[in-house]
Phi, psi and omega in degrees: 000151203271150172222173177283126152267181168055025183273347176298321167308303140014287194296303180311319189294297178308338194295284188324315187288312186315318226264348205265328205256287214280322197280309169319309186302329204268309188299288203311299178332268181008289165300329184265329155314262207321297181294337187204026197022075140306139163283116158341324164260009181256329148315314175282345167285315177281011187242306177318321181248351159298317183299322190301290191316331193280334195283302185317333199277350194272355181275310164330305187279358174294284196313333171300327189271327173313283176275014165244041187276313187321330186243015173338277167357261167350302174284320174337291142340293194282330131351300179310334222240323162312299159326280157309330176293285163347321139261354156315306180274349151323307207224340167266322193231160200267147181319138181235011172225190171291135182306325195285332190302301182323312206288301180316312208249024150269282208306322174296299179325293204298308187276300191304348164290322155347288168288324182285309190342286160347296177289316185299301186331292177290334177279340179276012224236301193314271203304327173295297177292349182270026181256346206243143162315170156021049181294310210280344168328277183288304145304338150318273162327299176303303184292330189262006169271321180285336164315305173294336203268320158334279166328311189275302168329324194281319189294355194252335194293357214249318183303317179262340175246046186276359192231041182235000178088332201215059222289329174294326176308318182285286196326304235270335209274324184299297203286305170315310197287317168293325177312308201280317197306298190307313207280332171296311187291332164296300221291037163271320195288326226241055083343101155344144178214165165085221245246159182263160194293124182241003201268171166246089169039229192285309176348302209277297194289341187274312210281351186296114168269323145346270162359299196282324171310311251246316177297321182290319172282353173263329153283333135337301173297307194271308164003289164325288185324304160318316172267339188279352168267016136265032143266348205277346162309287180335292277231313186280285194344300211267285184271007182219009161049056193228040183282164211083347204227026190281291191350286171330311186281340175305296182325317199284326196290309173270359196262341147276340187285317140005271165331291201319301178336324146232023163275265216324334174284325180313288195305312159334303170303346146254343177271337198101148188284266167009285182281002189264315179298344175251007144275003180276327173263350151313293157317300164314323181265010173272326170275002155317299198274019178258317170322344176271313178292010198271144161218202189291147209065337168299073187282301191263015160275338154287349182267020168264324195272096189174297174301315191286298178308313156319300184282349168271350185276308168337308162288305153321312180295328171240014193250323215276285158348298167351274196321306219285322180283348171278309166328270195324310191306005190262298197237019182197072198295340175265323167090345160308333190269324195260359173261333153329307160294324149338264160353279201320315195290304178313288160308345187270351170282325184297314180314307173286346172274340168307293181271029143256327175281289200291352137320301156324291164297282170008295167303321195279038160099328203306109144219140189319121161085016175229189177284102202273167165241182196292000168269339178270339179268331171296282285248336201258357194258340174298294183324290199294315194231338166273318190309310174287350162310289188314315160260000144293294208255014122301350184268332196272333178311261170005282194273009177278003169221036154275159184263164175313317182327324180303328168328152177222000000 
């Protein structure tokens, strides 16, 4: 029987790209506020129009990863090596413009390496896994658990070498070092592998109706994520009168989802990717609606609904991809173009929650860190946890009308 090989290499690669994306929004503001009095609206213009560029760039760069797939190695490499220099100068060297000007053109370098990286990463995945039973499953499993495990190192590291003096110096130096490791431990990996490209760019994957469901349901589906993690600072702070303890509740969140990951792969390898994701959103909308009656002091029952979401984001993170990449492997075998879009779709949710919630609270009375009344306190408790219940179960519609066929 054909099996996956080379998936710890996966992992390790996927650990590095994590440590580069979700943990940087949290670290880098901070760090340029503390280190160099950046202002809080001069970081939101420039995380804001960094967020626009990073969204708009990823189907281009799919198409970039498309037509240098022959040389795929080489750009990798070279992607890699942008990447770690980016941060290096995030966090190593001292501003050499006005610092947010610095903070802007390290972070556009660091994420657009990022993103192809990415789009090469999942695409180069498609042809590898699809020769093996349950392939996209099992590497799926592998890559989004170093993904997870990858996060919780980055978001815990500045914490543990806070007492090196310099804790971003060591990050950027630590994160450069892990970089060369991945990029070395990948590069067996990156040989064209399956079919010579046969598709017409974005065309092939849009024209698809599979394809195009499966994309309607990863925006849907990552929506919910998208807004409770930008609320979710807020959400302890505010509506459970809990500050400090968001770091912690962060942690649990991802370190269940982490756990989750391959039991979820398991139970797929008998259930179906397909049917194993509508019990995963199940689960996300049974802890939603436990999540509308929480109030100030429900610390630790939030940190029960924090496990139960963490492990249904788990399952969003490694099935759904599956399904998707078992797609491509049907009607685009190389897969950049449709991971390009991938992307685009994921992001275009942060992107809306950004400019749609704090507009909202904002009418409703809602402000961070003073005494709110109870409409204002409702209005966030609606937002964080009843929009996303609603839309977990517009995604479990969707995909309960998907056909079976889709199971992997």
């Amino acid at each position: 029987m054909t099996t996956v090989t080379g998936l710890p290499r996966y992992a390790t690669f996927a650990a590095v790209l994590a440590a580069a994306g979700l943990p940087i929004y949290i670290h880098a503001p901070k760090f340029y506020v503390d280190s160099y009095g950046v202002t809080l609206a001069q970081l939101s213009v420039a995380l804001f129009l960094l967020r626009l560029i990073d969204l708009v760039q990823d189907p281009l760069l799919g198409r970039l990863a498309e037509i240098t797939r022959q040389q795929r190695g080489p750009m990798v490499l070279g992607a890699g090596v942008i990447m770690a220099g980016a941060m290096l100068m995030l966090f190593a060297v001292p501003p050499m413009l006005p610092p947010v000007w610095w903070f802007a053109l390290s972070l556009a370098a660091l994420f657009s390496a990022f993103s192809f990286l990415t789009i090469c990463f999942y695409a180069q995945g498609v042809a590898k896994a699809g020769a093996a039973p349950n392939g996209h499953v099992r590497l799926a499993s592998w890559r989004e658990t170093g993904s997870l495990i990858g996060v919780c190192i980055a978001a815990a590291l500045p914490s543990i070498l806070a007492n090196t003096g310099a804790p971003f110096l060591w990050y950027a130096i630590l994160f450069a070092a892990a970089a060369a490791v991945a990029l070395l431990s990948m590069e067996p990996e990156w040989s064209p592998r399956g079919a010579a490209p046969t598709s017409n760019g974005l065309r092939v994957v849009l024209s698809d109706a599979t394809a195009r469901r499966l994309l309607l349901i990863a925006l849907v589906n990552a929506t919910p994520v998208a807004v409770t993690s930008t609320l979710f600072l807020f959400f302890v702070a505010d509506r459970l009168g809990a500050p400090g303890q968001e770091g912690p509740l962060l942690l649990l969140f991802f370190l269940s989802a982490a756990v989750a990951v391959p039991v979820w792969g398991r139970l797929a390898t008998r259930l179906g990717a397909r049917r194993t994701l509508m019990v995963a959103m199940v689960l996300a909308i049974v802890t939603f609606a436990f999540a509308l009656p929480l109030g100030t002091g429900d610390v630790w029952l939030f940190a029960g609904i924090c496990i139960g979401s963490g492990a249904a984001v788990g399952a969003d993170l490694s099935l759904l991809p599956a399904l998707f990449a078992r797609r491509m492997q049907m009607i685009a075998p190389t897969a950049a173009d449709g991971f390009g879009l991938w992307s685009f779709v994921n992001k275009a949710t942060l992107a809306v929650a950004a400019i749609a919630l704090f507009p909202i609270l904002d009418i409703a009375g809602f402000r961070p860190g003073e005494q709110n009344a109870p409409a204002a306190l409702w209005s966030i408790t609606i937002l964080y946890a009843g929009v996303p219940l609603a839309l977990k179960a517009l995604a479990l519609i969707l995909i309960a009308r998907t056909g079976p066929e889709m199971d992997t």
